[in-house]
VEXDREN-2710 file (C-alpha; in Angstrom, 1 decimal):
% VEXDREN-2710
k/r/px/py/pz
1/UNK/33.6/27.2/91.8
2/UNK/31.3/26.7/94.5
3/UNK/28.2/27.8/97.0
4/UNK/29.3/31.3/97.9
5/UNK/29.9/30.2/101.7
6/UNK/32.5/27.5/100.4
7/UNK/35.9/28.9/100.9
8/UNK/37.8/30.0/98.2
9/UNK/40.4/26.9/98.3
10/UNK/37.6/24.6/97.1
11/UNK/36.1/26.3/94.7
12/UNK/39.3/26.7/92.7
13/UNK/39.5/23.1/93.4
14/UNK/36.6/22.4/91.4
15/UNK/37.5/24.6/88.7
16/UNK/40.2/22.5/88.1
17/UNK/38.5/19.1/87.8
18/UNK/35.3/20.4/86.0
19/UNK/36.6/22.6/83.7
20/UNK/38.8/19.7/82.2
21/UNK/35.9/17.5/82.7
22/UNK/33.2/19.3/80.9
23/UNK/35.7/20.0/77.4
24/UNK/36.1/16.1/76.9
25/UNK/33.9/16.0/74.2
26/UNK/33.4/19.0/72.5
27/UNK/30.4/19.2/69.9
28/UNK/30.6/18.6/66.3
29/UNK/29.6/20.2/63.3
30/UNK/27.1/18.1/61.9
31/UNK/24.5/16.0/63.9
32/UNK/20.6/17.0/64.2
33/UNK/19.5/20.4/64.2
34/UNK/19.1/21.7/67.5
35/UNK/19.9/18.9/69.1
36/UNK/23.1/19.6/71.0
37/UNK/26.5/18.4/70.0
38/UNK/28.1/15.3/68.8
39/UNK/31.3/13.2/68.3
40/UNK/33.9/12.2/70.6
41/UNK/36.9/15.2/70.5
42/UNK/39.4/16.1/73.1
43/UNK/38.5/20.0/72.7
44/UNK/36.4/22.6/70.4
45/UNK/35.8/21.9/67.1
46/UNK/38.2/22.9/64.6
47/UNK/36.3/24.8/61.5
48/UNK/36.2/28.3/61.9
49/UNK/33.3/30.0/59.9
50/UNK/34.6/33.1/61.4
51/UNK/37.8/33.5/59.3
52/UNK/36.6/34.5/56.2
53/UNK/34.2/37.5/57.4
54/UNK/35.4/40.9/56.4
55/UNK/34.7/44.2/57.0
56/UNK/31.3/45.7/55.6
57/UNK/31.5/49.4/54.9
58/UNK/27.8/50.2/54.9
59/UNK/27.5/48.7/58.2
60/UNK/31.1/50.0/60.2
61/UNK/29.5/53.4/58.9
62/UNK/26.9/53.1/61.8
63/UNK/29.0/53.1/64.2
64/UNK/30.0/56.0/66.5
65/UNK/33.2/58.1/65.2
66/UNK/35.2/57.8/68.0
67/UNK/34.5/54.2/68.1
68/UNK/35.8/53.9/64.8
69/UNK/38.4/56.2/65.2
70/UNK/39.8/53.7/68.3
71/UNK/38.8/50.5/66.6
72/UNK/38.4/48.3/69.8
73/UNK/35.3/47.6/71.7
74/UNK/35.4/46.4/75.3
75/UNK/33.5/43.1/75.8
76/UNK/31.9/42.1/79.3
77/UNK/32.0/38.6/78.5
78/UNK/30.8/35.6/81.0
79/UNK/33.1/32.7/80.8
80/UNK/32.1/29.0/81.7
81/UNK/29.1/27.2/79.9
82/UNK/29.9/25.5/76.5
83/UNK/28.3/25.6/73.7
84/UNK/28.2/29.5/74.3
85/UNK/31.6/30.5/75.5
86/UNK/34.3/27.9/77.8
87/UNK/37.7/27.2/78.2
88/UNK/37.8/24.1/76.3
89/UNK/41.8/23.7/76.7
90/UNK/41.6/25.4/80.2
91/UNK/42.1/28.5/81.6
92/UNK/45.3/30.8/80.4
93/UNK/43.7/29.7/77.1
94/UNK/41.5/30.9/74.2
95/UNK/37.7/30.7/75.0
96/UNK/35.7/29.1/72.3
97/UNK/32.1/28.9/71.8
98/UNK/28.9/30.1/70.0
99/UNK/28.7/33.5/71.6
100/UNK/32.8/33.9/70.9
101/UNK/31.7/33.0/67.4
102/UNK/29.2/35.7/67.0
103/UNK/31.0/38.1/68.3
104/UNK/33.9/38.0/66.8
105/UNK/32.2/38.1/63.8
106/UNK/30.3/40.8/64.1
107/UNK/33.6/42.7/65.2
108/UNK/34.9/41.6/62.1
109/UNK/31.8/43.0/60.2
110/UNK/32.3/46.5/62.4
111/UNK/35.6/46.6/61.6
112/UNK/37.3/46.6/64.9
113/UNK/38.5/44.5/67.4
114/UNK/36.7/42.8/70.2
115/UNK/38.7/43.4/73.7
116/UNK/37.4/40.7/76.0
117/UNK/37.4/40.7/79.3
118/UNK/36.5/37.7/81.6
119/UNK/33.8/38.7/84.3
120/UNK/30.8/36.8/86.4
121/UNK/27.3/36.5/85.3
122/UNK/25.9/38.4/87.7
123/UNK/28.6/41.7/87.7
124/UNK/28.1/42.7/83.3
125/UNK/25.2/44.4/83.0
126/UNK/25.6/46.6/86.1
127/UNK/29.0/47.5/84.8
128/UNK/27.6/48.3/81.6
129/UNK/25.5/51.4/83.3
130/UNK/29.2/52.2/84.5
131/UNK/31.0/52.2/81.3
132/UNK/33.0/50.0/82.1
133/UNK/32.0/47.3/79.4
134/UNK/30.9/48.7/75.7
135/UNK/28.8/45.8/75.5
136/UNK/28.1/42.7/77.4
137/UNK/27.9/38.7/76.0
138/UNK/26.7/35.8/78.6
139/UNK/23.7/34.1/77.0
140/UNK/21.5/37.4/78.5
141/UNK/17.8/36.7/77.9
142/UNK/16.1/39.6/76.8
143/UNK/12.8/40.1/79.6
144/UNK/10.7/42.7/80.7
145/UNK/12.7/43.8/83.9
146/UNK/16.1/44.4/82.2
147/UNK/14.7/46.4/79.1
148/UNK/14.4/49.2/81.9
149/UNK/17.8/49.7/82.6
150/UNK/19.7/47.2/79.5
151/UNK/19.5/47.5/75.4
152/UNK/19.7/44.4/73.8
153/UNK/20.5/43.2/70.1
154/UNK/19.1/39.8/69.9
155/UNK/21.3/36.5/68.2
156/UNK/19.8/33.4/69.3
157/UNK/16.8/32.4/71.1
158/UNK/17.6/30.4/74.0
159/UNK/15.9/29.9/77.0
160/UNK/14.9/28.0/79.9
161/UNK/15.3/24.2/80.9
162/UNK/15.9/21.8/83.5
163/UNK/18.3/18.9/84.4
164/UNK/18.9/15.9/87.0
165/UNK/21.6/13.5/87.3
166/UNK/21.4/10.6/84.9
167/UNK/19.4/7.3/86.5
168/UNK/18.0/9.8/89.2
169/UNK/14.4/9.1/89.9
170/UNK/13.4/12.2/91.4
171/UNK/12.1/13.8/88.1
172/UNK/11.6/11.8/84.9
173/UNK/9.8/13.5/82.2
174/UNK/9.7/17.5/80.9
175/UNK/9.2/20.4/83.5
176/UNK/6.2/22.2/82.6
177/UNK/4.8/23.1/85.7
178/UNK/6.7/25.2/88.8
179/UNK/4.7/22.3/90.7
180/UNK/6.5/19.0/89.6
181/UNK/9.6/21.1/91.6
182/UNK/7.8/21.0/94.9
183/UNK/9.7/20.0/97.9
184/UNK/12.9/19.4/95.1
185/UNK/16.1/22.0/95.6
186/UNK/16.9/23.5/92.9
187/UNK/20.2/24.8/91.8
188/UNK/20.8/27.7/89.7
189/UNK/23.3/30.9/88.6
190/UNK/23.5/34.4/90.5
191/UNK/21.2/37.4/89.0
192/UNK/20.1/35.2/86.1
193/UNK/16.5/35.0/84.9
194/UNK/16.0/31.2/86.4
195/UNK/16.7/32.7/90.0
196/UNK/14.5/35.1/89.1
197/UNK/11.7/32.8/87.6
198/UNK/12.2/30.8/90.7
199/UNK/12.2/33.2/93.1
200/UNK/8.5/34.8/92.2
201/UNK/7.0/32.0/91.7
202/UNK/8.2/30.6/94.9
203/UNK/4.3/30.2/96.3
204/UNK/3.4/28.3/93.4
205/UNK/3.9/25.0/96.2
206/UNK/2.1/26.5/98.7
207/UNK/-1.0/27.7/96.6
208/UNK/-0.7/23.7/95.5
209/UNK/-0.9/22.3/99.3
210/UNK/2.9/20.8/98.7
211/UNK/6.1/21.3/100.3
212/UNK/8.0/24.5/99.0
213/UNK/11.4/24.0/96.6
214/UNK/14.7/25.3/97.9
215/UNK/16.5/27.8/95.6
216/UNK/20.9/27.3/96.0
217/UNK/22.5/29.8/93.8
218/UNK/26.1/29.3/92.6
219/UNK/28.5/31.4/91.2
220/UNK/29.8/29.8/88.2
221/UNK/27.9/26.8/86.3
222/UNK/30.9/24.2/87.1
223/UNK/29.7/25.1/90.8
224/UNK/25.8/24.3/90.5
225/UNK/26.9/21.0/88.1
226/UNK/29.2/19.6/91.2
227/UNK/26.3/20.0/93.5
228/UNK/23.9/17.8/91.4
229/UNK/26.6/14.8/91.4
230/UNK/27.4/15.4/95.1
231/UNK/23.4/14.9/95.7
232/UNK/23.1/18.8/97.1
233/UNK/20.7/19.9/94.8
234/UNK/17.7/18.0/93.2
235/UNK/17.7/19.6/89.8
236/UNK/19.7/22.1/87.9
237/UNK/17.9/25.0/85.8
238/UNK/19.7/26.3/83.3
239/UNK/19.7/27.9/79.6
240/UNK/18.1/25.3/77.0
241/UNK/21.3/24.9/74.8
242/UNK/23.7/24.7/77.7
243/UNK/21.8/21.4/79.3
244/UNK/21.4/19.9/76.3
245/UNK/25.3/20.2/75.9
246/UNK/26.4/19.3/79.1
247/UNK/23.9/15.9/79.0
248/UNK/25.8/15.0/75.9
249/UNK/29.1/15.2/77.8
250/UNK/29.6/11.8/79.9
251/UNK/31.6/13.1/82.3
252/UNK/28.7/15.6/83.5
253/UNK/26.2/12.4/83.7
254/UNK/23.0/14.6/83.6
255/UNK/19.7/14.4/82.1
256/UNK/17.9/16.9/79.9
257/UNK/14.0/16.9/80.9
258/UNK/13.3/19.6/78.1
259/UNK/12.1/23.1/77.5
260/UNK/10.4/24.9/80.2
261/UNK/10.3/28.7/78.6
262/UNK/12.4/30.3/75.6
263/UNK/13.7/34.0/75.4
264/UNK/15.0/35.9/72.8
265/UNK/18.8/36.5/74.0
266/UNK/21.2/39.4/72.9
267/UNK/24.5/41.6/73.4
268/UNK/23.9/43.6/76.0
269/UNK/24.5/47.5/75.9
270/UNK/23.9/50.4/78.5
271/UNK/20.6/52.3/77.6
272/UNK/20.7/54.3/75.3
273/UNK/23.6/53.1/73.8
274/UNK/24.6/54.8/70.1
275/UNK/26.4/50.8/69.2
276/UNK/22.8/49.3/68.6
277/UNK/22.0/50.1/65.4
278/UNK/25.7/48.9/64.4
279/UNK/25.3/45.4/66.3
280/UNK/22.2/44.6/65.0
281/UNK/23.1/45.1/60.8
282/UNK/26.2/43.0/62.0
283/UNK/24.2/40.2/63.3
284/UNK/21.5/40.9/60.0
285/UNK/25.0/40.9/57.7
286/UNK/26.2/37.1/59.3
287/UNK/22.5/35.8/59.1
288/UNK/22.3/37.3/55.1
289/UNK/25.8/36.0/53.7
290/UNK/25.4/32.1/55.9
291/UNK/28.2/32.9/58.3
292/UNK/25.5/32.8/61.0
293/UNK/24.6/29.5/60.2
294/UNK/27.6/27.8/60.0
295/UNK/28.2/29.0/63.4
296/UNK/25.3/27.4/64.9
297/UNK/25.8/24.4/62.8
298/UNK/29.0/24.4/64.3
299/UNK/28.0/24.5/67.8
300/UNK/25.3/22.3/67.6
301/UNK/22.6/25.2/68.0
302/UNK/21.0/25.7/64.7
303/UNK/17.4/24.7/66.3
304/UNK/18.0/28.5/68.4
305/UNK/18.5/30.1/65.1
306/UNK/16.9/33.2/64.3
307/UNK/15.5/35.4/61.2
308/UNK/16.3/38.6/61.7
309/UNK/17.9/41.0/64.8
310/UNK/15.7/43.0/67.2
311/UNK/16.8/45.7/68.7
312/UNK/14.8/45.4/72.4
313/UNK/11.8/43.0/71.4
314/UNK/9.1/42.7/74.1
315/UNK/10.0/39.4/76.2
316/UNK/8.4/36.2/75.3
317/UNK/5.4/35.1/77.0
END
């Protein structure tokens, strides 16, 4: 739960006081569209949109045989970040979350049951290549590098953002420009697209006359959100919906400063992978008969929403 040179000791120590700290109070169902969650409760939110989906022939048909024939699916699933997916009553517990939502609901649709397995950010979609995962769930934004090696089924369109600590004075208005980060260090999550976007644009400063930025990757979100209070990192960037949350949550005491770039995310799926065409009426099922959108209502992500799955669409520029 901390900078990958921090022993092993602390960073469970962190887990323990973040995790708690972070599920104080969950999102609601209602508020604003888009706007992140609301209300005051001690852990998720209690309606479950999920419960009345059902199986849709038409659709479990496109499924592989032997798939069907096993009826489980093996789910690389990235743990840690509410709204999408967190231990809001700790860990040993259920995870709850948008992308928990989704896809159990989509297993639903398919007929089968979803096998989840906890793993890091940064270790799914290799394993998918492996076979270790059928499919992978983490808030993956769909860009141009990972389309060589990764299929994806979109759900949600997410993106990129940024956050300080509340009151800080460091950065007070919307990050639209790599620029405004010179001479700041930034804080973000192993093998995600922010470490990426940070790391080839890293001349931007230079180009400018201004100081460089300094990139600290963490492990685990809990991690990079510690580092901000403790004053180790400047800024945190992270996925749009996930910053949003976290500012609503006192005991984080961040600041949102906006939208910096949005991407399409999706499940992710070895290439070539027969399960696309399956995942992708699921999600078009859950959009058609509302359960989509009582999810994302529920969540507090409805402004993410989108019309209709892609398999693979080109990354947003």
């Amino acid at each position: 739960m901390n900078i990958r040179t921090i022993s092993t000791r602390l960073r469970g120590t962190a887990a323990l006081v973040l995790l708690p700290a972070l599920a104080l109070t969950a999102c609601g169902s209602g508020g604003a569209a888009g706007t992140g969650p609301v209300g005051a409760q001690s852990s998720a939110p209690t309606d479950d949109p999920v419960a009345a989906v059902r199986e849709v022939d038409s659709v479990a048909a496109l499924l592989p045989a032997d798939v069907r024939k096993a009826g489980t699916l093996r789910i690389g699933s990235s743990i840690g970040f509410p709204p999408g997916a967190y231990y809001p009553d700790g860990p040993g517990k259920p995870p709850a979350g948008q992308d928990i939502d989704i896809t159990d609901a989509v297993a639903k649709v398919l007929g089968v049951k979803a096998v989840r397995q906890d793993a890091s950010f940064e270790t799914i979609l290799p394993a998918l290549g492996s076979g270790k995962y059928d499919v992978g769930t983490g808030n993956f934004g769909v860009t141009t590098q990972r389309l060589k090696t990764v299929d994806f089924v979109t759900y949600i369109n997410d993106g990129q953002g940024f956050a300080v600590k509340k009151g800080t004075t460091t950065l007070k208005k919307k990050v639209t420009d790599l620029t405004q980060l010179c001479g700041l260090t930034i804080g973000t999550g192993a093998g995600t697209t922010f470490e990426t976007t940070l790391t080839a644009q890293k001349d931007v400063c230079a180009k400018a006359g201004k100081k460089p930025y300094e990139v600290k990757v963490y492990s685990e979100n809990g991690a990079t959100l510690t580092a901000l209070q403790q004053g180790r990192i400047d800024v945190i960037m992270s996925t749009i919906n996930g910053l949003r949350y976290q500012a609503s949550q006192p005991a984080a005491q961040t600041a949102f400063l906006g939208e910096y770039h949005r991407l399409d995310v999706g499940f992710a799926f070895k290439k070539g992978s027969p399960l696309t065409k399956a995942f992708q009426a699921a999600v078009n099922e859950l959009i058609e008969d509302g359960t989509y959108a009582r999810i994302l209502k529920k969540w507090g992500t409805t402004a993410s929403a989108i019309d209709t799955s892609q398999i693979n669409p080109p990354e947003h520029t």
